[in-house]
C-alpha positions as CSV (number, residue, x, y, z in Angstrom):
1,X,27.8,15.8,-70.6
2,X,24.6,14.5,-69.3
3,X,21.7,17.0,-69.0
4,X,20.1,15.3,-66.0
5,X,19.9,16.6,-62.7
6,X,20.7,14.4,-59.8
7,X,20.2,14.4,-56.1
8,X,21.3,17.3,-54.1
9,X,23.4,14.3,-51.7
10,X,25.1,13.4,-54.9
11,X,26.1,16.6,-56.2
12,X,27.9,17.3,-52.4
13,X,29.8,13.8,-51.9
14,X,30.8,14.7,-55.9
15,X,32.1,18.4,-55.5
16,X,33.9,17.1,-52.3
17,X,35.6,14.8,-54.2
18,X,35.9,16.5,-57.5
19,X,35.6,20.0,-57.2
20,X,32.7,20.4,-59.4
21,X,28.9,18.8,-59.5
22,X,29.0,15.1,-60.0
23,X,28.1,14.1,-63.7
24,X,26.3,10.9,-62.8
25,X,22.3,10.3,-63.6
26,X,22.4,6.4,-63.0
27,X,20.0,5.6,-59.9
28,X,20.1,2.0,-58.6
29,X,16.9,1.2,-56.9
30,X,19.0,-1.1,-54.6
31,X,20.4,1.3,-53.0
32,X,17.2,3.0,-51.6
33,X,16.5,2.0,-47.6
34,X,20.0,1.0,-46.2
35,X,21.3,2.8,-43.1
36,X,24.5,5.3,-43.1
37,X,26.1,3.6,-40.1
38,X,29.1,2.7,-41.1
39,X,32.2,5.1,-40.0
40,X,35.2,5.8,-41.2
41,X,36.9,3.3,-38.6
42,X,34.4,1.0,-39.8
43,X,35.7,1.6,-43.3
44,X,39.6,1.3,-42.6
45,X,39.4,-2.1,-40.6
46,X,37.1,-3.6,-43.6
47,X,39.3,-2.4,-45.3
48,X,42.5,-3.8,-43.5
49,X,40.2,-7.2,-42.8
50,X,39.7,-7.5,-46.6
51,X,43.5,-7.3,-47.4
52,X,44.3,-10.1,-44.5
53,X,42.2,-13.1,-44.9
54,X,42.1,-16.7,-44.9
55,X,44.3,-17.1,-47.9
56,X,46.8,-15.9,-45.7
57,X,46.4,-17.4,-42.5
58,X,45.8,-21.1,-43.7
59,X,46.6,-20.7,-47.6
60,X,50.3,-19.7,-47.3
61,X,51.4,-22.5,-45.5
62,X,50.7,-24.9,-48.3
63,X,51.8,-22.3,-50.6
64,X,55.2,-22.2,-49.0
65,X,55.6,-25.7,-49.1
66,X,54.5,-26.0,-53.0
67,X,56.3,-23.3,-54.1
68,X,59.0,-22.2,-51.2
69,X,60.1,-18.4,-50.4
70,X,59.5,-17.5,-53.7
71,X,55.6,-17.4,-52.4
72,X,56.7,-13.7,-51.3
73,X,57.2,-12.7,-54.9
74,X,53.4,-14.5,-56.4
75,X,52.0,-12.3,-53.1
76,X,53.9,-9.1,-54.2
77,X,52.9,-9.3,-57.9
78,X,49.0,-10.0,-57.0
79,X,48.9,-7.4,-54.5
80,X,50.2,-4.8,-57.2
81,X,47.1,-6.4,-59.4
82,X,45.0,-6.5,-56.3
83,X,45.5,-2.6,-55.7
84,X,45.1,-1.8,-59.3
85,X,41.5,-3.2,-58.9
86,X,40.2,-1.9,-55.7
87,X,41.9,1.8,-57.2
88,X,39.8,1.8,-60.2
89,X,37.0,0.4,-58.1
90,X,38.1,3.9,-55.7
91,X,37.6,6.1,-58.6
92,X,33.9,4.1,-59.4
93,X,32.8,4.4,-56.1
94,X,33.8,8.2,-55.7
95,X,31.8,9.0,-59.0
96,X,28.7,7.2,-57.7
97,X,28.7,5.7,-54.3
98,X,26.6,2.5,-54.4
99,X,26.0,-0.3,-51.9
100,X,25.5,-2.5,-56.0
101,X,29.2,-1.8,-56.1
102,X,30.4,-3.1,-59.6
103,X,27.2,-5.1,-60.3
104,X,25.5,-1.5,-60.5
105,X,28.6,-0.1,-62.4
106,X,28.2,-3.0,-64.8
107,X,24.7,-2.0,-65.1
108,X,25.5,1.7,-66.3
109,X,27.9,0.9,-68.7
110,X,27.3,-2.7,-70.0
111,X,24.2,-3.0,-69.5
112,X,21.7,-5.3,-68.1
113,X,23.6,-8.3,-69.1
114,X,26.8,-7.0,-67.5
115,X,25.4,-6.4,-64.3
116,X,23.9,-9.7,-64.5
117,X,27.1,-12.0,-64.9
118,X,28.7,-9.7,-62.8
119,X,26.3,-10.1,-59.9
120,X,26.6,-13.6,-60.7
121,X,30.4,-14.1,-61.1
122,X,30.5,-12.6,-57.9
123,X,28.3,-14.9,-55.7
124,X,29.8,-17.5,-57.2
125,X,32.9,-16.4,-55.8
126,X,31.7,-15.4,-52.7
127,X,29.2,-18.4,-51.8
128,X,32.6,-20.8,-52.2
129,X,35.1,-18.9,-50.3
130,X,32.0,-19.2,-47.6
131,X,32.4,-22.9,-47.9
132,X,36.6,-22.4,-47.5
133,X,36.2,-20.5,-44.6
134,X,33.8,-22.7,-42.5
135,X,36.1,-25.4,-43.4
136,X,39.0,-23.3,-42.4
137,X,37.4,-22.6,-39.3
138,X,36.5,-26.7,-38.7
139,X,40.4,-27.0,-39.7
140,X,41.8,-24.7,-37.0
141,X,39.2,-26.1,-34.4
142,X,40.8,-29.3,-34.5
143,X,44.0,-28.2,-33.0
144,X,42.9,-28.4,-29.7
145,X,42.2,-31.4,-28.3
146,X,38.5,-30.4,-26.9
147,X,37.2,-30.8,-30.7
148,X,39.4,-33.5,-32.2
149,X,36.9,-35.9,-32.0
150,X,34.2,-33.8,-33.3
151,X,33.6,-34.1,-36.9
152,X,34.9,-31.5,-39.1
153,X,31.5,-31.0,-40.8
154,X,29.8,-30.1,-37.6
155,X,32.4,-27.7,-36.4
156,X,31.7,-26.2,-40.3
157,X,27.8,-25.9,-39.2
158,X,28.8,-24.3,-35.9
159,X,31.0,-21.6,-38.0
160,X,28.1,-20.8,-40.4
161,X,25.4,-20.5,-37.5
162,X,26.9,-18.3,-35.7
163,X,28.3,-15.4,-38.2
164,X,25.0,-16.5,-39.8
165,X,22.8,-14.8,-36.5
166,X,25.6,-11.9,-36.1
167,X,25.0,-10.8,-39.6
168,X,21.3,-10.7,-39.5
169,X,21.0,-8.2,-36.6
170,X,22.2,-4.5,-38.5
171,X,25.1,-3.1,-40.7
172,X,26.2,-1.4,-37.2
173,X,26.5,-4.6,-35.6
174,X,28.5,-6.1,-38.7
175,X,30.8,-3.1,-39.0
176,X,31.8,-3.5,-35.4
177,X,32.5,-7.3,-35.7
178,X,35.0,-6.3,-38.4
179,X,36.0,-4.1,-37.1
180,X,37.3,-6.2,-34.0
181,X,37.6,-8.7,-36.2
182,X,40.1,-7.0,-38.3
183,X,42.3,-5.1,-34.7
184,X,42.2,-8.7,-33.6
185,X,43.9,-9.7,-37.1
186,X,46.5,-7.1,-37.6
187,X,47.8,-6.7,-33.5
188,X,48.1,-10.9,-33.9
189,X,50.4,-10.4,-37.6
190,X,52.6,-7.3,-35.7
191,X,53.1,-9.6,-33.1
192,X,54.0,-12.2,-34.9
193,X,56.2,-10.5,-37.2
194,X,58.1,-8.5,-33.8
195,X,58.5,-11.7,-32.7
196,X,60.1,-13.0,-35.9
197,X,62.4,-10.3,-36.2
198,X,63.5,-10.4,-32.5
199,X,64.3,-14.5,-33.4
200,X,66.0,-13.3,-36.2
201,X,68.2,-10.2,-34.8
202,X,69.2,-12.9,-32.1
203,X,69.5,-16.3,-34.0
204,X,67.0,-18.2,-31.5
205,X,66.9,-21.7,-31.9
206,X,63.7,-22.4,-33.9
207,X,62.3,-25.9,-33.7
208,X,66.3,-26.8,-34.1
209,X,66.9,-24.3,-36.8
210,X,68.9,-21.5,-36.8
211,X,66.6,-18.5,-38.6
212,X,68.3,-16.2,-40.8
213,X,69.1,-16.5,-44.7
214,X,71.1,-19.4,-44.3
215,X,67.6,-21.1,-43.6
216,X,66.8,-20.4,-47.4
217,X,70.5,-21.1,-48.8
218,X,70.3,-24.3,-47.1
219,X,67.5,-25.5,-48.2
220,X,67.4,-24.4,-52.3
221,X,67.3,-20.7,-52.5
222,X,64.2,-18.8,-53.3
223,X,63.1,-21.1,-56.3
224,X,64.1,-24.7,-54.5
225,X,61.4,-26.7,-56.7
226,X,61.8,-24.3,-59.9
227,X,60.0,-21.4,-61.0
228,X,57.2,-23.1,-62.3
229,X,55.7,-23.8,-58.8
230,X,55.7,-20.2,-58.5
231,X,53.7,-19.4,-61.2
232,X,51.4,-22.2,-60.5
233,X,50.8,-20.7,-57.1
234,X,49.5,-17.3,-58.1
235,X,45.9,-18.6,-58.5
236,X,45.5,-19.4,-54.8
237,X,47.9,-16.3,-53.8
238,X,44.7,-14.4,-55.9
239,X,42.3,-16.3,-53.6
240,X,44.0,-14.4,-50.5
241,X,43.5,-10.9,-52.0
242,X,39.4,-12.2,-52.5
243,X,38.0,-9.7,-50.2
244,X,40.0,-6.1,-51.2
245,X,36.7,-5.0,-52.8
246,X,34.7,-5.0,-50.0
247,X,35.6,-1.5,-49.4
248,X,33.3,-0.6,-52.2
249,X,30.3,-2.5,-51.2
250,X,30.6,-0.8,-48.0
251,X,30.5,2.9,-49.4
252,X,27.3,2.6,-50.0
253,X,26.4,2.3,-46.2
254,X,28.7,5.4,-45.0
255,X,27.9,8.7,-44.7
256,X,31.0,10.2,-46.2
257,X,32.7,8.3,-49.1
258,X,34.4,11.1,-50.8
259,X,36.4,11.6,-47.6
260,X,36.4,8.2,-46.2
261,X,37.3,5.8,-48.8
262,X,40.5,7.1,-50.6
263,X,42.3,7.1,-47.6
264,X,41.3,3.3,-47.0
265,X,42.3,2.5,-50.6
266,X,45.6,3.8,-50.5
267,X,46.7,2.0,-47.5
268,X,45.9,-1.4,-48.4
269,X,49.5,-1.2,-50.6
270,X,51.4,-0.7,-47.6
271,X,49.5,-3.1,-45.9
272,X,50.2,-6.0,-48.6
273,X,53.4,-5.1,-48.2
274,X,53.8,-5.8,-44.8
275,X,51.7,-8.0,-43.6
276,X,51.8,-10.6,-47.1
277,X,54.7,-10.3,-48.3
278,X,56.9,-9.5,-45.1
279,X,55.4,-12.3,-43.0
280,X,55.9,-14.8,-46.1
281,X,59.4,-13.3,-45.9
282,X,59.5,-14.3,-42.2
283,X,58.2,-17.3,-42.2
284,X,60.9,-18.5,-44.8
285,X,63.8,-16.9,-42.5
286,X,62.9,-18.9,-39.6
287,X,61.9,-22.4,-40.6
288,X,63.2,-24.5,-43.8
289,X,59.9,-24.2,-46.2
290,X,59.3,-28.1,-46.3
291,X,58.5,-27.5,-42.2
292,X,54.9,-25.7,-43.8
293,X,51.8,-27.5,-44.7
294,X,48.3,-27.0,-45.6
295,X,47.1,-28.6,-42.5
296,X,48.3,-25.9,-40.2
297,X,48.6,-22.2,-40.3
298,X,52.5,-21.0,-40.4
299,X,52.3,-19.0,-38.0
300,X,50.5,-22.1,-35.6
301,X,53.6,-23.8,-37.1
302,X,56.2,-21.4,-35.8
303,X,55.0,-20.8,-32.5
304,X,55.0,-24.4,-32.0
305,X,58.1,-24.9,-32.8
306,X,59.0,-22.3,-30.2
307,X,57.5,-24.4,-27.5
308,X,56.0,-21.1,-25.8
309,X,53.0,-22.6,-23.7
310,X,49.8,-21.8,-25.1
311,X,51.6,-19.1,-27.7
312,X,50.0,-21.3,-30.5
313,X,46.9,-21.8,-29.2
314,X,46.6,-17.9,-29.3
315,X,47.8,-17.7,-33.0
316,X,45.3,-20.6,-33.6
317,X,42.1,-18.4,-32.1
318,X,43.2,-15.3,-34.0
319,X,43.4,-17.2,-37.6
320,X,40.3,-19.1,-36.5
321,X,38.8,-15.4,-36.0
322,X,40.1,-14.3,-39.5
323,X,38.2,-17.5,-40.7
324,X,35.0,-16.3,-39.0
325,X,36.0,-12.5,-40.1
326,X,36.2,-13.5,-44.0
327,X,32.7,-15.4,-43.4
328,X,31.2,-12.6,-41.8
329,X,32.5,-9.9,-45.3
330,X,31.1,-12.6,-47.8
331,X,27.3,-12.7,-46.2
332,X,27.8,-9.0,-45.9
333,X,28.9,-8.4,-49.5
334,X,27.0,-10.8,-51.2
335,X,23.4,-9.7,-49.7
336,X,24.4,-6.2,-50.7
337,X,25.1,-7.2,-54.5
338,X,21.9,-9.9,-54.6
339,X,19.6,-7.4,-53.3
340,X,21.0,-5.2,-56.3
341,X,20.4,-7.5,-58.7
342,X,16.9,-8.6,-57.4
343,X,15.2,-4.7,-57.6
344,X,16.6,-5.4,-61.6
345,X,15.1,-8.6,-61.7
346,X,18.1,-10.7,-62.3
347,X,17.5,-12.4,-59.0
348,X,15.2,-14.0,-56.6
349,X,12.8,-11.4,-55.1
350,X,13.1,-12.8,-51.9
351,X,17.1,-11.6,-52.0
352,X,15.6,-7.6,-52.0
353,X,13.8,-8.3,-48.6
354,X,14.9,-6.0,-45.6
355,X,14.6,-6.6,-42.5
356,X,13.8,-4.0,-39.3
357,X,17.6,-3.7,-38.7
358,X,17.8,-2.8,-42.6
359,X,19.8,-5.6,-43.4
360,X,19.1,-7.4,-46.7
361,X,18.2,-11.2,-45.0
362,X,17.3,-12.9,-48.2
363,X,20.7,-12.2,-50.0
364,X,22.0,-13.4,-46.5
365,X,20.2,-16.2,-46.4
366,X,20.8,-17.4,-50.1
367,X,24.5,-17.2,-49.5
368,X,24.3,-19.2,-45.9
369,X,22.3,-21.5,-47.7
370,X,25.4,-22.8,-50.1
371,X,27.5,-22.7,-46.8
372,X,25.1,-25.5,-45.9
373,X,26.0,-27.3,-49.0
374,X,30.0,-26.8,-47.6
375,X,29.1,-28.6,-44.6
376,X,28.1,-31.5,-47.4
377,X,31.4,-31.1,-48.8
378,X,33.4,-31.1,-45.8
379,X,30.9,-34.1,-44.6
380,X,32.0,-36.2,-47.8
381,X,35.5,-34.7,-48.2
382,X,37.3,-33.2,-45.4
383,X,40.2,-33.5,-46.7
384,X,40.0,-31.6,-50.2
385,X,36.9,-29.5,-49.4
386,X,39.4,-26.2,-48.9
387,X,41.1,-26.5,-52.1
388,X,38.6,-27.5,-54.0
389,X,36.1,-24.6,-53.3
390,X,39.7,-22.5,-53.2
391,X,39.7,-23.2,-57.2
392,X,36.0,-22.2,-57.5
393,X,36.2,-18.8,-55.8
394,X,39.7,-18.2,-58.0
395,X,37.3,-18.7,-60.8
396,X,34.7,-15.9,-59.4
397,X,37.4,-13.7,-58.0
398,X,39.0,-13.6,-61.7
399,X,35.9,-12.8,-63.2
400,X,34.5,-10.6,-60.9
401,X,38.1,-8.5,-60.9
402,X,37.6,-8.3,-65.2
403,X,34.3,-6.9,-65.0
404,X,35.8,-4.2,-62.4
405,X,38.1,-3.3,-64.9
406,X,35.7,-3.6,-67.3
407,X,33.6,-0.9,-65.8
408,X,36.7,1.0,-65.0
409,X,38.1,0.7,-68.8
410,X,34.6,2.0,-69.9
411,X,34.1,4.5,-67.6
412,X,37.6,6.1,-68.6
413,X,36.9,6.0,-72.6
414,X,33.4,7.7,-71.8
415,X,35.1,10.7,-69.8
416,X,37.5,10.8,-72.5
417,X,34.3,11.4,-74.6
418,X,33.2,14.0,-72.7
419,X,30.3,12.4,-71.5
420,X,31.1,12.6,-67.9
421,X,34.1,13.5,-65.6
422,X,36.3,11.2,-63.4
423,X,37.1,12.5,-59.6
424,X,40.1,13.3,-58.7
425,X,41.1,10.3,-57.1
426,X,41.7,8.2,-60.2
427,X,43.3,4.8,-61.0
428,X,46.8,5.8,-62.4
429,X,48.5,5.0,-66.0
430,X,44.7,4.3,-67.4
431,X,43.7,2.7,-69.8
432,X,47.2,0.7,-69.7
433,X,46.6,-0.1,-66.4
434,X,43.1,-1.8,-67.3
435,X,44.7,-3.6,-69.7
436,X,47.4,-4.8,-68.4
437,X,45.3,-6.3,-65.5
438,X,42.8,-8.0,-68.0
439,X,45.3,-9.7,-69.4
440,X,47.2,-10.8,-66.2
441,X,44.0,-12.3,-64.6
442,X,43.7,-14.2,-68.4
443,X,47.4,-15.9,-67.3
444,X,46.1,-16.6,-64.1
445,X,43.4,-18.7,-65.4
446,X,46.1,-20.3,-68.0
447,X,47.9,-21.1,-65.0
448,X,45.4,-22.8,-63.6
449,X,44.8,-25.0,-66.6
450,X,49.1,-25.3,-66.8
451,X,49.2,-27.2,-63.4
452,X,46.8,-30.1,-63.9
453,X,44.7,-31.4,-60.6
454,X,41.7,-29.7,-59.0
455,X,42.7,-26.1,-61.0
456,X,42.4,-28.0,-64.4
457,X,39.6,-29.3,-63.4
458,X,37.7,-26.0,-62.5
459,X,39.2,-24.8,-66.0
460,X,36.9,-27.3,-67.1
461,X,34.0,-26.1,-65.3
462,X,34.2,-23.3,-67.4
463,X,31.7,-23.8,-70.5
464,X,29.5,-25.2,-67.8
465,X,29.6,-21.8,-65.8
466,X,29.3,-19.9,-69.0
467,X,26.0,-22.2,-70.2
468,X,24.7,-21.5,-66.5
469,X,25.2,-18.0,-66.4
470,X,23.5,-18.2,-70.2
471,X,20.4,-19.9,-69.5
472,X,19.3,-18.0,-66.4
473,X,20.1,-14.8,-68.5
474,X,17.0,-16.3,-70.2
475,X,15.1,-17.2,-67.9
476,X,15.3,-13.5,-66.1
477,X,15.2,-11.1,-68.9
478,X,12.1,-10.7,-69.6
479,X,11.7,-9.6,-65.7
480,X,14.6,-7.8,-66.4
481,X,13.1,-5.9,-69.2
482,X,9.9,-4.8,-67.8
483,X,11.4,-3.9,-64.8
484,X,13.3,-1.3,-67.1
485,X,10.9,-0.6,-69.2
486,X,9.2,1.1,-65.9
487,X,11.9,2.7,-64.4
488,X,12.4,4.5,-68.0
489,X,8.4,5.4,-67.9
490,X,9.2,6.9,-64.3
């Protein structure tokens, strides 16, 4: 046991949670001068936003026609993988709440290196899924006929400026856009899936189809291509479950965590259960799989097929809002981590600047500044822009998920040292479950490589990513160093 003391506001959020004095002497200097205004219904819909995302809304209508209505199964299997990591991340963020997240984690028990490529691995996922959602957001945009003329790319800018000026203003402001954000999100899917099941109780013509199971008999089964498209699927299934750690970046900005955050953990199961794997389950009962494509969201597709006037136009502004709602989490998340890693020296100074409303700007800024490069990418390639930055996130998602269980693996092998104790809210099965997670998000990547195109390609990217995340380990450590060198002399 550590014979350090620790703040008075650690020990209580620790013997709320625990029982007994928190064990923790790590202090991250990037947590110092942020605001305690998020709530607990903050917390929830971040929470709820962070399990429904993009990968969803646009994502599973190419998925479903890749891979058919066995896309229910690669989104049940990830969200078991996808709970195991925001659990152990739980039982992190109730031994030490930190607005660092992992990337302070990391630094306690890898190291200054691990919270480097951590910090890292994670913009790197986050600054790309920026560029998928603006080019989401351009995508859904054009189905009305006010901007089908307007370049893709522009709509893209539009997307980024505004979430861009929302985020800037105070964390207050940003937990109340997700928070509507994330209502506007789940009341759209319940909807959805009470219509669906009304369509299916009374076999309602849909688009000329009859829903029911016949509409997956009829057209191959659950595997129609195989079950290799299944497999082959999972990486940009893992894409959709990007955001289920943002939970923990938020901790550090609410007043309770102890009490607030197991609650939001737990429920994001249930949540992946309905609202991933039962809509994929709907959307396969009521239209013939080859009806899907990654143009269009599904559920655009199926209320269009119903010919309700203006029904999906509506489903087209909520999906456009989850767009803008995932944009909105990765500036948020992203400055939080940056500004981490900037008051350890691993980045830009700039990205530890706060601003009056105690928002981190330059971490903000940093992150909108690659959603400029998007706008490039959807200037030059519409077309491909989503999938290709949809590989590059998988790549920063994968890694950023192994170094959470990482942490998690380390931190359970040190308590079983007796050099500190775990809360009681703890990721079950451990250390199998660490394990057995590493190793899954290893296949994932293998996967990648299996199915040839873009995901082989960003495979390949990887001894590039790696020299990258080598050579500016060298060019920050010996900031790095002196920057702990004083914080040991203080």
């Amino acid at each position: 046991m550590s014979d350090r003391t620790i703040t008075s506001a650690d020990a209580d959020a620790g013997a709320t949670a625990t029982g007994s004095p928190q064990t923790s002497t790590h202090v991250d200097a990037g947590d110092a001068g942020y605001s305690k205004d998020l709530k607990s219904r903050h917390i929830n819909m971040i929470a709820i936003g962070g399990a429904i995302g993009t990968g969803l809304f646009l994502g599973a209508g190419g998925r479903l026609a890749e891979a058919g209505p066995s896309l229910a199964i690669a989104y049940a299997v990830c969200g078991v993988f996808a709970f195991f990591v925001v659990r152990a991340l739980g039982e992190l963020v109730l031994y030490r709440p930190s607005s660092g997240a992992f990337v302070s984690y990391a630094r306690e028990f890898m190291g200054e290196k691990g919270a480097y490529t951590a910090g890292w691995l994670y913009f790197l996922n986050w600054s790309t899924t920026c560029v998928a959602d603006i080019t989401a957001a351009a995508t859904y945009a054009h189905f009305w006929s006010m901007f089908s003329d307007v370049p893709q790319w522009i709509l893209a800018l539009i997307a980024l400026a505004v979430v861009l000026a929302a985020n800037l203003i105070s964390v207050k402001y940003f937990g109340e856009t997700e928070f509507w954000f994330a209502i506007i999100k789940v009341a759209a899917l319940l909807a959805f899936m009470l219509v669906g099941i009304f369509l299916l109780v009374t076999q309602q013509d849909v688009g000329g189809h009859q829903p029911g199971f016949g509409t997956v008999a009829d057209n191959g089964g659950i595997f129609p291509v195989g079950m290799l498209p299944m497999l082959l699927v999972i990486q940009g299934v893992v894409f959709a479950y990007a955001s289920v750690e943002l939970c923990g970046v938020a901790a550090g900005e609410t007043a309770n965590p102890a009490k607030v955050m197991p609650r939001a953990i737990n429920s994001i199961m249930w949540r992946v259960g309905i609202f991933y794997v039962g809509s994929v389950v709907l959307l396969a009962l009521l239209l013939p799989y080859t009806a899907y494509s990654g143009d269009e969201s599904p559920f655009v597709t199926v209320m269009d097929k119903l010919g309700v006037p203006g029904a999906a136009g509506v489903m087209n502004l909520v999906v456009l809002t989850a767009a803008l709602s995932s944009l909105n989490a990765g500036l948020y998340s992203t400055a939080r981590i940056l500004r981490s890693m900037s008051m350890a020296g691993s980045a830009p100074r700039f990205t530890g600047r706060m601003n009056k409303g105690q928002v981190p700007y330059g971490g903000v800024l940093l992150t909108a500044a690659f959603g400029v490069a998007g706008v490039g990418l959807n200037y030059v390639m519409p077309g491909q822009a989503f999938e290709i930055v949809l590989n590059f996130a998988s790549i920063g998602i994968l890694g950023t998920w192994s170094m959470i269980m990482i942490c998690s693996l380390l931190f359970w092998r040190r308590a079983k040292e007796g050099k500190l104790s775990r809360p009681s809210y703890q990721l079950p099965w451990a250390p199998y479950t660490q394990i057995v997670t590493i190793c899954f998000l290893a296949c994932v990547v293998v996967l990648m490589w299996w199915g040839g195109g873009v995901g082989r390609t960003t495979v390949m990217f990887l001894p590039l990513i790696a020299a990258a995340l080598v050579g500016g380990w060298y060019v920050v450590r010996g900031r790095v160093n002196a920057i702990a060198a004083e914080r040991e002399r203080s």
